[in-house]
C-alpha positions in Angstrom: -15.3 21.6 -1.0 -16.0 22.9 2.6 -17.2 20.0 4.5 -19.5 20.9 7.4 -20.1 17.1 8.6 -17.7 15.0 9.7 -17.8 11.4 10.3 -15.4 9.3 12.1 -15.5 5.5 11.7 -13.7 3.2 13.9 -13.9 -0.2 12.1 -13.3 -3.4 13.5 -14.3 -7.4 12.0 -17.4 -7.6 14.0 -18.7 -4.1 14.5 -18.5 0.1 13.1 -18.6 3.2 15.3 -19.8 6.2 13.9 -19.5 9.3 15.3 -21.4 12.5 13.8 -19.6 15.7 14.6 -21.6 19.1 12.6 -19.9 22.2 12.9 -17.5 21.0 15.3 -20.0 19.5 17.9 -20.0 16.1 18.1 -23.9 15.5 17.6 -24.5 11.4 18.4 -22.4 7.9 18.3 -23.9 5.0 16.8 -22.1 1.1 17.0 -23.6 -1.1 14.3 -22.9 -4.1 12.6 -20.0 -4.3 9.9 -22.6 -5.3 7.9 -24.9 -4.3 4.9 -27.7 -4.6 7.8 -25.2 -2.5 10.1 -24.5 0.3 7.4 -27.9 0.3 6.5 -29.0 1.3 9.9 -26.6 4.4 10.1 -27.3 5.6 6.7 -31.2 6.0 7.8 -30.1 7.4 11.3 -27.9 10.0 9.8 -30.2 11.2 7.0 -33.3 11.5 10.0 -30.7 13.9 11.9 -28.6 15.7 9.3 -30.3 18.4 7.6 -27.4 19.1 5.6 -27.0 18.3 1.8 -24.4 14.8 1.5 -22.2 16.8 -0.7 -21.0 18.5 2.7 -20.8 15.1 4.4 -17.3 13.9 5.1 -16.4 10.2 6.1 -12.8 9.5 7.5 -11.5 5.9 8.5 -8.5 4.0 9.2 -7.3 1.7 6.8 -7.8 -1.7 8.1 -7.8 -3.9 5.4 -10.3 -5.8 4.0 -12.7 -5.1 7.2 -13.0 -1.9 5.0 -14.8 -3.4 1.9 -18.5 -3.6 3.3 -18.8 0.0 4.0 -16.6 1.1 1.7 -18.3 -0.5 -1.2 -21.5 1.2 0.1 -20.1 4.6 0.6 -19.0 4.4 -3.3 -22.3 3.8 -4.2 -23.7 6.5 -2.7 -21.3 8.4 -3.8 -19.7 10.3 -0.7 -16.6 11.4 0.1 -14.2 9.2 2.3 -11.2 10.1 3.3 -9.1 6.8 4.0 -6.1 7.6 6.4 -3.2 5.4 7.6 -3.9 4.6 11.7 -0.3 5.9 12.6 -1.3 9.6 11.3 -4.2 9.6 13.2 -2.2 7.8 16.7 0.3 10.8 15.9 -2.2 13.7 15.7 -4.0 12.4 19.8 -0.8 10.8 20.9 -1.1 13.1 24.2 -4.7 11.9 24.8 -5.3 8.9 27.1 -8.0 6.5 27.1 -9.0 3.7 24.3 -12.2 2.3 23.2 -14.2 2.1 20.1 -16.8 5.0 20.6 -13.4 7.1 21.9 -11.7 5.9 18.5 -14.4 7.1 16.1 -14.4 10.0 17.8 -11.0 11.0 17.6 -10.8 10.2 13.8 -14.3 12.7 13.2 -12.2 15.3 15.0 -9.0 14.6 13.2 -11.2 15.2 10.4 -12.5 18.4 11.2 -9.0 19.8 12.3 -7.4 18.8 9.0 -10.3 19.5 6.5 -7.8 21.9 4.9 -5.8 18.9 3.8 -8.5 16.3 2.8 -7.5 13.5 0.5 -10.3 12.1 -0.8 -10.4 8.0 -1.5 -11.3 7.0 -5.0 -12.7 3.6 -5.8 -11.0 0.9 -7.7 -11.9 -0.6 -10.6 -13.3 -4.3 -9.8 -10.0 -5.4 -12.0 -7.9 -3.8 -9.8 -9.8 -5.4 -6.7 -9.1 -8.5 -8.0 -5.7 -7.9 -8.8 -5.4 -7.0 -5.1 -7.2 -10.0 -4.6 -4.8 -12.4 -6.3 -1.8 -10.9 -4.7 -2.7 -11.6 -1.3 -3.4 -15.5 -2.5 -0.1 -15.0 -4.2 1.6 -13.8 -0.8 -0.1 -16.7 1.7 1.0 -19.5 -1.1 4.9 -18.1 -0.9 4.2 -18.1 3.0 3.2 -21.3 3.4 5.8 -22.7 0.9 9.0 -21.0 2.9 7.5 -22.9 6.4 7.4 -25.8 5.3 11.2 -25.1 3.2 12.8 -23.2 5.8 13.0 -25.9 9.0 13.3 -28.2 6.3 16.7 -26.6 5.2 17.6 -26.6 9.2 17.2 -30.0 9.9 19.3 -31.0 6.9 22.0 -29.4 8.3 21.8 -30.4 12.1 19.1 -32.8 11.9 19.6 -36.9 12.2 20.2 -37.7 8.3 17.2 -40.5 8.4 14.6 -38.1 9.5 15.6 -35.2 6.8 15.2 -38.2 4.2 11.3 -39.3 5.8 10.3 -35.4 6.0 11.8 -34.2 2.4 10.2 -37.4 1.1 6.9 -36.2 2.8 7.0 -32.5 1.6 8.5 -32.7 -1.6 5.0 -33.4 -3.3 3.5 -31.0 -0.8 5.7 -28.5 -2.1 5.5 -29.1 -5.5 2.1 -28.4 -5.5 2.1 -25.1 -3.9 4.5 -23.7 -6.8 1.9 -25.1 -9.4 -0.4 -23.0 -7.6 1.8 -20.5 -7.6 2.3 -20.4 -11.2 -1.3 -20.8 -11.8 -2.1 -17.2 -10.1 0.8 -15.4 -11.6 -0.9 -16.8 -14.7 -4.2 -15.8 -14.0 -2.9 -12.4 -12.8 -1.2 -11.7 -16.4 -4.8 -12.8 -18.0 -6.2 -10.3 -16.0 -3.6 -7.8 -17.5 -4.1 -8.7 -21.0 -7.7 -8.7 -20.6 -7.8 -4.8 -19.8 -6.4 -1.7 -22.4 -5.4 0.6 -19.8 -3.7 -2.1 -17.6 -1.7 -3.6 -20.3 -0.7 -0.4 -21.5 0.0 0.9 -17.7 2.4 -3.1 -16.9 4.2 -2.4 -20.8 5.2 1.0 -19.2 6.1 0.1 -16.2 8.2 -3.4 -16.8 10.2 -1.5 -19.6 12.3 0.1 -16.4 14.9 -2.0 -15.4 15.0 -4.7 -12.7 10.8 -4.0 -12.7 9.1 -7.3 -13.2 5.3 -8.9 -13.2 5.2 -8.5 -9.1 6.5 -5.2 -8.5 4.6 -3.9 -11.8 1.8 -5.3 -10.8 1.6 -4.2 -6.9 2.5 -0.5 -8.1 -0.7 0.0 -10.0 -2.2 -1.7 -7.0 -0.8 0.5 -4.0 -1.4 3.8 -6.4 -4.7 2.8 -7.8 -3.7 3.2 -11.5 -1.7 6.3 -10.3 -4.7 8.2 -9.7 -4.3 7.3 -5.6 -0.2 8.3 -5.5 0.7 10.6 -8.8 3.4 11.9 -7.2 6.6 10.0 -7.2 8.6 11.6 -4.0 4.8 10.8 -2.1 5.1 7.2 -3.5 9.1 6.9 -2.4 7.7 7.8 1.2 4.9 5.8 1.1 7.3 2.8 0.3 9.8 3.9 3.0 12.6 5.1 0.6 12.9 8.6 1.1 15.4 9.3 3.3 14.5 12.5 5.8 17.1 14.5 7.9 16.8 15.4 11.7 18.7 18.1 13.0 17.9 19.9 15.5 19.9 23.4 16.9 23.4 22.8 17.6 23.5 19.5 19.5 21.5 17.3 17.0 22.7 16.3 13.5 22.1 12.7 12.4 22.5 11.7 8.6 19.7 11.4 6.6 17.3 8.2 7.1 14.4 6.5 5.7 11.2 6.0 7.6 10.0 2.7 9.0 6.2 4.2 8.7 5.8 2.9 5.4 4.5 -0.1 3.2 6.9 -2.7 4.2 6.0 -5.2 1.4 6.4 -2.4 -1.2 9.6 -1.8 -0.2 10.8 -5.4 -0.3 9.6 -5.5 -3.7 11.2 -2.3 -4.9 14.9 -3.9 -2.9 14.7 -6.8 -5.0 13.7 -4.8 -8.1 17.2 -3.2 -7.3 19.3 -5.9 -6.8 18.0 -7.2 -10.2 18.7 -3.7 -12.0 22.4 -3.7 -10.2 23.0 -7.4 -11.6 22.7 -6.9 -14.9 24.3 -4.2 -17.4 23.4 -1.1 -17.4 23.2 3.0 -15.9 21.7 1.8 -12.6 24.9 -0.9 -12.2 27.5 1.7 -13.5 25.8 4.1 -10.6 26.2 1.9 -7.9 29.1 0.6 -8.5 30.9 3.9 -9.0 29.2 5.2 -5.9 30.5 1.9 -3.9 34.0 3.1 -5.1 34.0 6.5 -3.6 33.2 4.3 -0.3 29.5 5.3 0.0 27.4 3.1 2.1 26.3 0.3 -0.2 22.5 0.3 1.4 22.2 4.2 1.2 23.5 3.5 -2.9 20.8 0.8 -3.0 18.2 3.1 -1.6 19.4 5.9 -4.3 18.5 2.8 -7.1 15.1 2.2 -5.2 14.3 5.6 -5.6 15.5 6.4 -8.8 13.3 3.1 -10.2 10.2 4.8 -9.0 11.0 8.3 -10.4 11.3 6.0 -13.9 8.3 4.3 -13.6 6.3 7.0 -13.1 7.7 9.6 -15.6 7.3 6.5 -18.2 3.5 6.8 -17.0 3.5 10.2 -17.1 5.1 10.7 -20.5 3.2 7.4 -21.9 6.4 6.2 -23.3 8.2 3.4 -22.6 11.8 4.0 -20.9 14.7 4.3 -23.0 17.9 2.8 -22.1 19.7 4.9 -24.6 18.4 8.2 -24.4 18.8 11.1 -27.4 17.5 14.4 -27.2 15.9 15.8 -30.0 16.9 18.7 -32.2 16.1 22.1 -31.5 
């Protein structure tokens, strides 16, 4: 598709900034409400001025979490084509430019949108299951948050704290405590009903969880973060997205460093995928016989783990891609 309008939208809790650039001049700027009022408003203002079918219409925005949803849930009604980039891209791209406000922002996304129209990547719209999946992971997340500040000091004080205190406080938490994991345990169950409840989900966790060290949370955030796999479908894209792939940077004669990962990446994907590695390298199996033999020729035990991250993606998704569960003992067929 060959855009010809490009709008940037600089999003914030309270308000949106729109700014309208056609045929690479910028043609007006419009702050509104981040609102179904707000959106509203912009739709009307933009159809008044732009003479040009919406199929050439081109929306691009920073993710910014759920300050996203209002106009993203309208622009998937209407249809349009969004492009949803990660801020740091965009920061990259102007990073010689000075200056910062809202109007400025949205402006400097439309024409980051018009420089890289060649490489578009069009947003696609979850499913509401998957929404609410996302939904109960965040409630998941704040529950495990609240439970280690009220653990952590607690496990302090026990150790340097005056004894009689540490017995009043745990006495004081314990119950406290006790009910978050009930809660706890009440999502993760209401996050597997919300698996079973869906074919294509279930199939998609059975797949998934069949890879080794790969339980309910990192199955469950991985059809999340890909959107079914139709978001991320490529598993070297998703081992950068997570921060796993390592890159090199060498430059002439003078600079040679060993290959590193990124720390531009989805930090709480790649906690998840760590501890689905420790699990994999605890128990029997390839992935334990691989990093233990790699520990023995004196590798670095946290490149080796990264090598077990990585290869745990590559299996989840050819298990999706084949549509087969993974096989532990593998046999080639006959010619």
């Amino acid at each position: 598709m060959e855009y010809k309008v490009f709008i940037g939208v600089d999003v914030s809790k309270e308000v949106l900034d729109f700014v309208v650039i056609v045929e690479g001049e910028k043609l007006f700027h419009l702050q509104v409400s981040n609102d179904k009022k707000g959106i509203n408003l912009f739709h009307k203002r933009l159809l008044k001025e732009v003479e040009i079918d919406k199929d050439y219409w081109l929306l691009c925005l920073e993710h910014t979490g759920i300050y996203c949803n209002p106009l993203l849930e309208f622009l998937g009604e209407e249809n349009m084509a969004v492009w949803l980039e990660n801020a740091a891209v965009i920061k990259v791209y102007h990073a010689l430019e000075r200056g910062k406000n809202d109007a400025l922002d949205s402006l400097r996304i439309a024409e980051y949108a018009y420089a890289k129209r060649d490489k578009v990547r069009l947003w696609e719209a979850p499913r509401e299951v998957i929404n609410q999946l996302k939904s109960m992971i965040r409630l998941r997340k704040r529950l495990l948050t609240s439970k280690k500040r009220l653990l952590d000091p607690l496990q302090e004080e026990k150790k340097f704290g005056n004894k009689q205190w540490v017995k009043e406080h745990d006495k004081l938490l314990r119950p406290v405590i006790a009910k978050i994991e009930k809660q706890l345990k009440e999502v993760e169950r209401k996050i597997q009903q919300l698996i079973d409840g869906d074919d294509h989900l279930k199939q998609l966790y059975q797949l998934i969880t069949s890879v080794s060290g790969v339980g309910q949370i990192v199955a469950i955030n991985t059809i999340v973060v890909t959107n079914e796999f139709k978001q991320i479908t490529d598993p070297k894209k998703m081992a950068c997205h997570c921060g796993v792939a390592p890159f090199k940077y060498d430059s002439g004669k003078t600079i040679r460093s060993r290959a590193r990962v990124s720390h531009r990446a989805d930090k709480s994907m790649k906690v998840l995928l760590h501890l689905a590695a420790m699990s994999a390298i605890s128990s029997k199996g390839e992935l334990r016989d691989y990093y233990l033999r790699k520990a023995q020729e004196g590798k670095n035990k946290m490149a080796v783990l990264n090598a077990v991250r990585n290869k745990i993606i590559h299996r989840i998704f050819a298990c999706v891609r084949e549509n087969r569960k993974y096989e532990k003992i593998y046999t080639h067929a006959l010619v």
